[in-house]
N, C-alpha and C positions, 0 to 999 in steps of 0.2 A: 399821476403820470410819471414814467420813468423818464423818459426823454423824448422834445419834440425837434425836429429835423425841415427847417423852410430853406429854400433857393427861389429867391426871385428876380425881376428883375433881367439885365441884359440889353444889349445895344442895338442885335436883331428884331423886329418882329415877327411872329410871338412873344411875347417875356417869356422866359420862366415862369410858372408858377406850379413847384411840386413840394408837397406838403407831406410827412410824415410822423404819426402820432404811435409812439408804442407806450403801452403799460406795463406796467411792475411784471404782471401774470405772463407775458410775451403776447398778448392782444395787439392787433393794429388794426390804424386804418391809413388809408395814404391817399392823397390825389394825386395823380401826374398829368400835365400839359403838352410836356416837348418831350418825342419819345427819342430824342438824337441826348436828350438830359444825361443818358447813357449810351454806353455800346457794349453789346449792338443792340443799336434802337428798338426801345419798346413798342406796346400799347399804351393808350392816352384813357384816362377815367377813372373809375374810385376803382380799389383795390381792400378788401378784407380781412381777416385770417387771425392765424395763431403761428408767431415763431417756434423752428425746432429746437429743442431743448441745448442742443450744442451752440445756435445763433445767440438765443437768450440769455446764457451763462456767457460767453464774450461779452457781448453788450452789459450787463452788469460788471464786469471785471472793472470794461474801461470806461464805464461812469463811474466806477470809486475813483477811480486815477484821477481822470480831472477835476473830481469834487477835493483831491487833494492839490492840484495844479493852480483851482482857480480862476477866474474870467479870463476870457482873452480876447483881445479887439486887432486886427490887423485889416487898416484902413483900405479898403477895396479901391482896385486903379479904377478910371473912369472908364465907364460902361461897362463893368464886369458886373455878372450878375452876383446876389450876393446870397452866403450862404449863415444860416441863424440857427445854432443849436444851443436850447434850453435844458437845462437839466431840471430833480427840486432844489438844486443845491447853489449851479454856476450857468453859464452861459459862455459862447462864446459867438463873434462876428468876424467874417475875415468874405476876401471875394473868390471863388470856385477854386482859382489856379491858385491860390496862396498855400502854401506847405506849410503850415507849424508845426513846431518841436514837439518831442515826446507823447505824453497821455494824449493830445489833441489832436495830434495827427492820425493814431491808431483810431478814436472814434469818430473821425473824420470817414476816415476811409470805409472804416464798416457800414455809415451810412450809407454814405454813396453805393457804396454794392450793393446794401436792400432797393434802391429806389428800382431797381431792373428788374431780382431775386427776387421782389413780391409782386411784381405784377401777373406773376403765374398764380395768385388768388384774384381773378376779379369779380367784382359784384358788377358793375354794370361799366362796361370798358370798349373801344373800340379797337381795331389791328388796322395794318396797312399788309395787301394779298398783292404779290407781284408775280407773276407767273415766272417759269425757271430762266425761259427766254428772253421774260422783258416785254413780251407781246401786252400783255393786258391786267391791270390793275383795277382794286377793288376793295372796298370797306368791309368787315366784318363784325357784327357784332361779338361779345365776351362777358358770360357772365349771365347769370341768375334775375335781373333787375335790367328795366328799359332806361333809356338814355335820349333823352332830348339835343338831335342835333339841328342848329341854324347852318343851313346850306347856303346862304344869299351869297357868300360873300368865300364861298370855297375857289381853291385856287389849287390845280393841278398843275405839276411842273416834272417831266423828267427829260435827267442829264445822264447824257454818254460818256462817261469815265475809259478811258484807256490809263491803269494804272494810278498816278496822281495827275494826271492830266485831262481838259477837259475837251470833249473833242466836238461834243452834239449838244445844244440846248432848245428843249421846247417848252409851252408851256400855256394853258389853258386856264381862262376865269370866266366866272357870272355862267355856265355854260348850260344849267339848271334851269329849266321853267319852275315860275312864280311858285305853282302850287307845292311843288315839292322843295322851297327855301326851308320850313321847319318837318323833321322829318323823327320820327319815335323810331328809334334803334331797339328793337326788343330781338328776347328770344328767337336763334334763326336767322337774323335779319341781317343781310348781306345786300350789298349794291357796287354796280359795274359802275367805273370812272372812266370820263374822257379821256384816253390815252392813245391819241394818234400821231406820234411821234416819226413814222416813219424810218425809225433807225434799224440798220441793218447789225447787229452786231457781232464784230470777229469772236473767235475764242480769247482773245487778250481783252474786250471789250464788255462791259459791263452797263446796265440800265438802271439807272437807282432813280425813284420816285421819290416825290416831296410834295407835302398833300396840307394845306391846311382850312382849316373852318372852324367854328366852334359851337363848344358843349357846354348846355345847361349845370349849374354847379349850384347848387342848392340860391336856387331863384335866379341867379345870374348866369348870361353867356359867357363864358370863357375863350379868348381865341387860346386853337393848340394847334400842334405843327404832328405829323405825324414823316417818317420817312421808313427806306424800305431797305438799307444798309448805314 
């Protein structure tokens, strides 16, 4: 392993929980949970691949750096979700919004930019589909490999944003029959959401979705949050 990259944790729920594994070669795999982890928000599910040879040469630069810098701990404030990267060499712990100096900061950051940058390889992944309007919203499968989601417990929500202001709030749960709580996300496999929000929106006005439930994760459910800006 070159380097592994965890964020967990947080005061919301979902937690965090996105996971990034690269090797020496530029190989990956990744999990992501929360697609708001980034902006602008991803998809939620495993991710695969091979880095391009310019990403891969960075990331080696700035793991010699900090393998000369050395560990670093910067005690996360409470409730911050927290962020864990392993080298073979050093490690460092600190909470999302902590800044550190030098080497640590640069491959700080180049993490953080993969976790959104590789979710355009997914093996078995979900999206959040919001029409241009705002009208109607929808899950889409991503990816080569199906995906086991638990619906019981899905929770649709969208807000009327004028700007940084909130002006509409709706929001729908449980809204699924029984049969369809566990549901195989394969190839193809799309599904229309509860989205009757009634909002009319101006052109200053905006519809942003927020969607969550959870996905299978090698034998366990995971809750993840998906959103749609």
């Amino acid at each position: 392993m070159m380097i592994r990259y965890a964020r967990s944790g947080g005061h919301r729920p979902p937690r965090d929980r996105e996971i990034l594994t690269i090797e020496e070669d530029g190989s990956f795999s990744m999990w992501r949970s929360i697609g708001s982890a980034v902006h602008p928000p991803s998809p939620i599910g495993r991710f695969v691949g091979q880095l391009n040879t310019q990403t891969r040469e960075s990331l080696l630069a700035a793991v010699k750096a900090v393998s000369l810098e050395g560990d670093l701990v910067i005690k996360p404030k409470p409730g911050s979700a927290v962020v864990n990267i392993e080298t073979d060499q050093v490690k460092a712990r600190m909470g999302i919004h902590d800044e550190p100096d030098g080497p640590w900061s640069e491959l700080a950051k180049l993490l953080q930019g993969l976790l959104g940058e590789l979710t355009n390889s997914p093996v078995a992944a979900v999206m959040l589909d919001v029409s241009e309007g705002g009208e109607k919203a929808r899950l889409i499968h991503l990816g080569r490999q199906p995906l086991l989601l638990d619906l019981s417990q899905l929770d649709v929500r969208a807000v009327l944003w004028e700007g940084h202001m909130k002006v509409g709030d709706w929001s729908a749960s449980g809204t699924l029959s029984a049969e369809k709580d566990k549901t195989l996300a394969d190839v193809n496999w799309e599904m229309d959401l509860p989205f009757d929000h009634h909002f009319d929106p101006s052109s200053q006005q905006t519809v942003v979705a927020y969607v969550t439930f959870s996905v299978d994760h090698e034998g366990r459910f995971i809750p993840v949050k998906l959103t749609s800006k």
